[in-house]
N, C-alpha and C positions, 0 to 999 in steps of 0.2 A: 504494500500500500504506500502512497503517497498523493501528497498534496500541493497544490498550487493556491497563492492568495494574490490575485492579480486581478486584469481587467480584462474587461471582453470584446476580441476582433471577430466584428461580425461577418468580415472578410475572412477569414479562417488562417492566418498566415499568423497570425503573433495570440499573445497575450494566453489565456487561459483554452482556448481551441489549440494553437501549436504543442501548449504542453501538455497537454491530455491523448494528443496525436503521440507525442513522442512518450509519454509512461506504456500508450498501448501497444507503440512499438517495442518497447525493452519487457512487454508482458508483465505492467505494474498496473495494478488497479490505482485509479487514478480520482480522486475529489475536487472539489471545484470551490474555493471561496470568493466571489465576486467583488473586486473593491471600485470599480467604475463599470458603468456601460462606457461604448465611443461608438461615431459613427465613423466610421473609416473604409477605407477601399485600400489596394495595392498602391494608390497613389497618391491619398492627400488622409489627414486626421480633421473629418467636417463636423466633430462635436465631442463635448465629455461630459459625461453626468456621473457625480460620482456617487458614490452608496455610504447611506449617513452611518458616520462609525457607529453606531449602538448596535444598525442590524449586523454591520460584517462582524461586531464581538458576536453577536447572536447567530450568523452564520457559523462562525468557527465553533461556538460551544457546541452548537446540534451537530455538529461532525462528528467533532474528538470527544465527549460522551459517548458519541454508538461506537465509531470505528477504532479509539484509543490513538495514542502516539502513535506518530508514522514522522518518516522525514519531509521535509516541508523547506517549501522554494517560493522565496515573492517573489514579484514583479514590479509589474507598475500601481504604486498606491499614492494615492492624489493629493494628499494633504497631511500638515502633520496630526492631527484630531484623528485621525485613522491608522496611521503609521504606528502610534503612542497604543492604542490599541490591540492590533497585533502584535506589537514587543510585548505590552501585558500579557498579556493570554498565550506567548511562546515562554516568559516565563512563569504562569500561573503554573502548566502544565509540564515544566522542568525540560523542555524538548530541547535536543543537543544539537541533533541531526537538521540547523537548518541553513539552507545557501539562500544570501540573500543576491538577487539582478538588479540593482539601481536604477530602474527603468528611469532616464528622467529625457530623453526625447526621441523621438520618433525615427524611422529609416529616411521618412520624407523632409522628417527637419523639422515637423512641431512638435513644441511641449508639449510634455503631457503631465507635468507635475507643475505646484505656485512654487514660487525662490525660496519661500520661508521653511517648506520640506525637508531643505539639505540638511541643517543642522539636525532634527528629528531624525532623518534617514541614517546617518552617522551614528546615532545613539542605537538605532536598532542594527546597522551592521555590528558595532561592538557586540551584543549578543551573540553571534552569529557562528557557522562551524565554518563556511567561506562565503565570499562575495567577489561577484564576477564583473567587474567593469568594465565595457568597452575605453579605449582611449579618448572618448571626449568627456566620459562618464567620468574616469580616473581626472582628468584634470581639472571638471566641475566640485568633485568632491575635494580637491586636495588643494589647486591652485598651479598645479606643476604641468606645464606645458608638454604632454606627452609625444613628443617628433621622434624620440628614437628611445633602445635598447636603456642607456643611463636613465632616461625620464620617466619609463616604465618602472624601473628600478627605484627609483625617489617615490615614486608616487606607491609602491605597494609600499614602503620602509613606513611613509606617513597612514595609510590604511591600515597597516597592521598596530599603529599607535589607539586606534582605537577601542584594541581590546580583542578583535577578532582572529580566529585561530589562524584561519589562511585567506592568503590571498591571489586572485585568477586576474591579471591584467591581458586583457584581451586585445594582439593588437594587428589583427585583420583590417585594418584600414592602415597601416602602413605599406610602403612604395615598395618594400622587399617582401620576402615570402611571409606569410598569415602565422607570423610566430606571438604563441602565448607564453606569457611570464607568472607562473606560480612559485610561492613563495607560503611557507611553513616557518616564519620567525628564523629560521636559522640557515638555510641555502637556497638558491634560485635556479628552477628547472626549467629550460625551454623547452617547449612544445613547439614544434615548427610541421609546419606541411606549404607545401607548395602552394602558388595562391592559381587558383583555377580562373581561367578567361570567363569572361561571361557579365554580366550589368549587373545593378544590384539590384542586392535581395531584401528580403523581408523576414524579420522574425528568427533570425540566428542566433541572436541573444536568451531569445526564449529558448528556443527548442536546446542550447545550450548547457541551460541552468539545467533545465528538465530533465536531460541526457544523465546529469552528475546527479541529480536528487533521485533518481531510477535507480544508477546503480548503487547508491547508497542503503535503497530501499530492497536490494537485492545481496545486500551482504558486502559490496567490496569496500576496501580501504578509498581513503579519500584521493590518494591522488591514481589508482587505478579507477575510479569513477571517473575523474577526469580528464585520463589518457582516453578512456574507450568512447566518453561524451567529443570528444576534439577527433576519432576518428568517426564518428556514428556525423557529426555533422560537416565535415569534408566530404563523404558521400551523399549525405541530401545534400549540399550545392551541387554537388557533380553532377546530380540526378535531377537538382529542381524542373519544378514544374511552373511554366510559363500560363498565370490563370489568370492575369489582368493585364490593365496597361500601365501601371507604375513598375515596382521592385519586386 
């Protein structure tokens, strides 16, 4: 089992539809906690409504009362009244197992979270068992301009100041191969794969997180959850499927 507490692409390419695609790919039963609706497509974010924190506490307790602990991956949560929320209620219920995705904007380039977030959002990666930043993510949160390999490297040293066990600097948008920077407090692994030709995509963040919270939820150590989540989404881009007109 596992869980996702994110938002909903009603285009089916990110948010809480990608990661439920990818738990049913790794054969993990898969839960749904809703923290925004959004209108969106493959090519633009045309709305967000987000879900008043009392019900998403009220979503999670009817969960994890029937189904118990399971490992658990955010997303995109809209505010910090929501965020402060599910940090409560990850540690009401003592859960260790969870990676946080700092969703804070879009493939197409809108926000999707307010500015007052960040500092919130930080509080609840500190919780955390990892958090998976894209490099613009990594530099919103830190300040640290991520262009290359050292900047990666500042910006997990600062992320891991906050408390959190490990860190996945994600940096698929760099000009050299699709190499990730994880980071356990004490040495730095690359992750490298070739970067595949093709325009961009949608939702690789998500299905990313979901990949590692799978196999967490399947028994592996942490950074073999995230070698096979880094090989499992190199083959969906290899494989993507062309279903709109954006990414």
């Amino acid at each position: 089992k596992a869980m996702t507490v994110a938002g909903s692409d009603p285009s089916g390419g990110a948010g809480i539809q990608a990661d439920l695609k990818t738990f049913a790919n790794f054969e993990v039963y898969g839960s749904a906690v809703i923290t925004a609706l959004t209108a969106q497509n493959t090519a633009q974010v045309g709305g967000i409504l987000p879900v008043a924190p009392d019900f998403i506490r009220r979503q999670l307790e009817m969960v994890l009362d029937d189904l118990g602990p399971q490992p658990l991956k955010t997303g995109m949560i809209a505010d910090s009244a929501s965020i402060r929320v599910v940090r409560e209620e990850i540690a009401r219920r003592g859960l260790r197992e969870v990676v946080v995705d700092p969703v804070l904007v879009a493939t197409s380039g809108d926000a999707l979270v307010t500015e007052d977030t960040v500092n919130e959002l930080k509080v609840l990666i500190g919780c955390a068992l990892l958090v998976t930043p894209n490099l613009e993510e990594a530099s919103k949160l830190t300040g640290v301009e991520t262009r290359n390999l050292d900047d990666m490297k500042e910006a997990a040293l600062q992320l891991y100041q906050t408390g959190v066990k490990n860190v996945l600097v994600k940096g698929g948008h760099l000009l050299e191969d699709a190499t990730d920077l994880f980071f356990d407090g004490k040495e730095f692994i690359l992750l490298k794969e070739r970067k595949l030709p093709g325009g961009p995509t949608h939702g690789t963040g998500c299905a990313y997180a979901a990949a590692i919270t799978a196999g967490l939820a399947k028994g592996m150590p942490l950074l073999d959850a995230v070698i096979n989540a880094k090989i499992f989404v190199t083959r969906a881009l290899k494989f993507a499927l062309e279903v709109g007109r954006g990414s």
